[in-house]
C-alpha positions as CSV (number, residue, x, y, z in Angstrom):
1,X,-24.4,21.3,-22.7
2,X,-22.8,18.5,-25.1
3,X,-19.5,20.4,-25.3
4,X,-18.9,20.3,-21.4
5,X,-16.2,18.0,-20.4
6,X,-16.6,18.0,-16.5
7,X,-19.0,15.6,-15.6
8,X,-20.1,17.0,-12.6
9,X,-21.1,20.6,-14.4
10,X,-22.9,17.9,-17.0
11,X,-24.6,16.1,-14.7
12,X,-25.7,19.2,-12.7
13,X,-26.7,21.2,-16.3
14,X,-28.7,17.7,-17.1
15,X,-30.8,18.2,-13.6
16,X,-31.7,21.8,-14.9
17,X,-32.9,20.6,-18.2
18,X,-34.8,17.7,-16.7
19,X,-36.2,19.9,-13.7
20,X,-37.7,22.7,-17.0
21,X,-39.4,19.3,-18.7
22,X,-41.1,19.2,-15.1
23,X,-39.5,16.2,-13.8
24,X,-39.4,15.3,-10.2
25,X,-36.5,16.1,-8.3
26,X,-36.7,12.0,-7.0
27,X,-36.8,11.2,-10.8
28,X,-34.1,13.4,-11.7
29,X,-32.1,12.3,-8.5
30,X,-32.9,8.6,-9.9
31,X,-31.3,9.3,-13.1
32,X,-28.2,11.4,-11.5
33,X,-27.3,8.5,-9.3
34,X,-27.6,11.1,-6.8
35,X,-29.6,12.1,-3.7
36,X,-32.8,14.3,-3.5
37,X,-30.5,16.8,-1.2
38,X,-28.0,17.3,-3.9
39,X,-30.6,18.2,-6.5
40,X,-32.0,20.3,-4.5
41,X,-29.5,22.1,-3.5
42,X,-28.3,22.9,-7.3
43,X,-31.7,24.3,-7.9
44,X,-31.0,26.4,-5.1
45,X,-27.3,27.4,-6.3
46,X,-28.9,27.7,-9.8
47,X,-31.5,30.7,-8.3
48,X,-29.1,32.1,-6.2
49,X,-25.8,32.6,-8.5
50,X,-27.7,31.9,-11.7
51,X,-26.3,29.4,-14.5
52,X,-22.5,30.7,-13.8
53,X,-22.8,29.8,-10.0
54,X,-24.2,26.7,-11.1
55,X,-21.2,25.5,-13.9
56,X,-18.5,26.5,-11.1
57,X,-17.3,24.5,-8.3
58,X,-16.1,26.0,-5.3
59,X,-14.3,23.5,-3.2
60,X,-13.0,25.2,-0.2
61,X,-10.7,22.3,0.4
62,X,-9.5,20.1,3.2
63,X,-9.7,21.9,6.6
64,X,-6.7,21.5,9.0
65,X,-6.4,18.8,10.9
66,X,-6.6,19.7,15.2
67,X,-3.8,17.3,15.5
68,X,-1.5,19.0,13.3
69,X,-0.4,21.4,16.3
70,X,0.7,18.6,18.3
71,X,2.4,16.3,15.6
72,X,5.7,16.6,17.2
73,X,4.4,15.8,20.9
74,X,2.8,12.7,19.5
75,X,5.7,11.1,17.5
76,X,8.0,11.9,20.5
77,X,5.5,10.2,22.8
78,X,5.4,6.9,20.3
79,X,9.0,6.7,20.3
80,X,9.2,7.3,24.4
81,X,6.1,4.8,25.1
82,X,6.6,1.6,22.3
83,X,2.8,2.4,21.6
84,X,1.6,-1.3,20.4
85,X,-2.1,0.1,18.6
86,X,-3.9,3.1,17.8
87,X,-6.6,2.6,20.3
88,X,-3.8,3.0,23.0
89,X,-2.8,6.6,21.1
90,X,-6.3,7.6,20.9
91,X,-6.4,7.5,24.6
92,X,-3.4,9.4,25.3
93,X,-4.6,12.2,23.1
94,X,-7.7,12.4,24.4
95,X,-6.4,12.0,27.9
96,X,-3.5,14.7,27.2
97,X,-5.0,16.9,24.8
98,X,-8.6,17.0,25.4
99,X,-9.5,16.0,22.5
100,X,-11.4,12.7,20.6
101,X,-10.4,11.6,17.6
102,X,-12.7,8.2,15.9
103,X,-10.0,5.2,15.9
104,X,-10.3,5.3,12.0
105,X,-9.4,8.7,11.2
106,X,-6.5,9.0,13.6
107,X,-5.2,5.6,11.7
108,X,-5.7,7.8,8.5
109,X,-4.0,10.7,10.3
110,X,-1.2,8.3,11.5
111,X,-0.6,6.6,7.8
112,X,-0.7,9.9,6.1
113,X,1.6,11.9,7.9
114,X,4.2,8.7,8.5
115,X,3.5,8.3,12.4
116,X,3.8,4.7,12.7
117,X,2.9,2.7,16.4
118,X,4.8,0.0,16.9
119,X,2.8,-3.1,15.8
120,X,2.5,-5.9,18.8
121,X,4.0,-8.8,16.3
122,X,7.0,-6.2,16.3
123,X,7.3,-6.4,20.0
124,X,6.8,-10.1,20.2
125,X,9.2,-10.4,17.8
126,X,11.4,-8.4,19.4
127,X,11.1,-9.7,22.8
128,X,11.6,-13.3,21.0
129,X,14.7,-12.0,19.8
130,X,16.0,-10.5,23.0
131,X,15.4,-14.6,24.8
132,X,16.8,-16.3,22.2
133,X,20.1,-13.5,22.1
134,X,19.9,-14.0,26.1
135,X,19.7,-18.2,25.6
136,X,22.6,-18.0,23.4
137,X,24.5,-15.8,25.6
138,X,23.6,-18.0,28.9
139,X,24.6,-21.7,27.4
140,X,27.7,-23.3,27.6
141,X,30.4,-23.3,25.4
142,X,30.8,-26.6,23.8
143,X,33.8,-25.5,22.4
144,X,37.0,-25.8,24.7
């Protein structure tokens, strides 16, 4: 047990040697900085795959995301529409798509994949831009 370098195999090879000196799993839990579930549920992997199941982790990894299909259809739509927020997006592709996405996680979505709604301080300055081009172009001369 002193020679493994992956602290999560440690920590779950520490529960099994606490849980055989008859410790509670709260205790143990206590001690692991974890949750009663979690122990729990290594005692379980340890009795159902034995000390081999219990020293390997199988991450199965990040599932697609449901949006991933319809990437395109959303960037053109946020270059069509000047979206100003997510919470506007969220709408439309719940409204088009069917389906609802938490504000958070479709700004996580939006960030990671480089979808980017235009931000309202863009469009104000923008629009600032276009009546101070528009003042400039509508006063006289003073030259003549």
């Amino acid at each position: 047990m002193k020679k493994e370098k992956n602290i999560k195999i440690y920590r779950r090879l520490q529960a099994m040697m606490w849980k055989n000196l008859k410790k509670p799993h709260q205790e143990i839990a206590f001690l692991l900085q974890v949750t009663q579930n979690t122990v729990t549920n290594w005692f379980y992997l340890y009795k159902k795959k034995g000390l081999l199941g219990l020293c390997t982790l199988d991450y199965e990894g990040r599932r697609p995301s449901k949006l991933n299909q319809y990437e395109q259809e959303i960037r053109a739509y946020i270059e069509k529409e000047n979206i100003a927020n997510i919470a506007m997006l969220q709408s439309w592709i719940e409204s088009h798509f069917g389906l609802h996405v938490e504000e958070s996680w479709l700004y996580r979505y939006c960030k990671k994949n480089s979808i980017f709604p235009i931000k309202k301080q863009d469009l104000f300055r923008e629009n600032r831009q276009q009546k101070k081009f528009k003042k400039l172009r509508l006063l006289p001369s003073s030259k003549k």
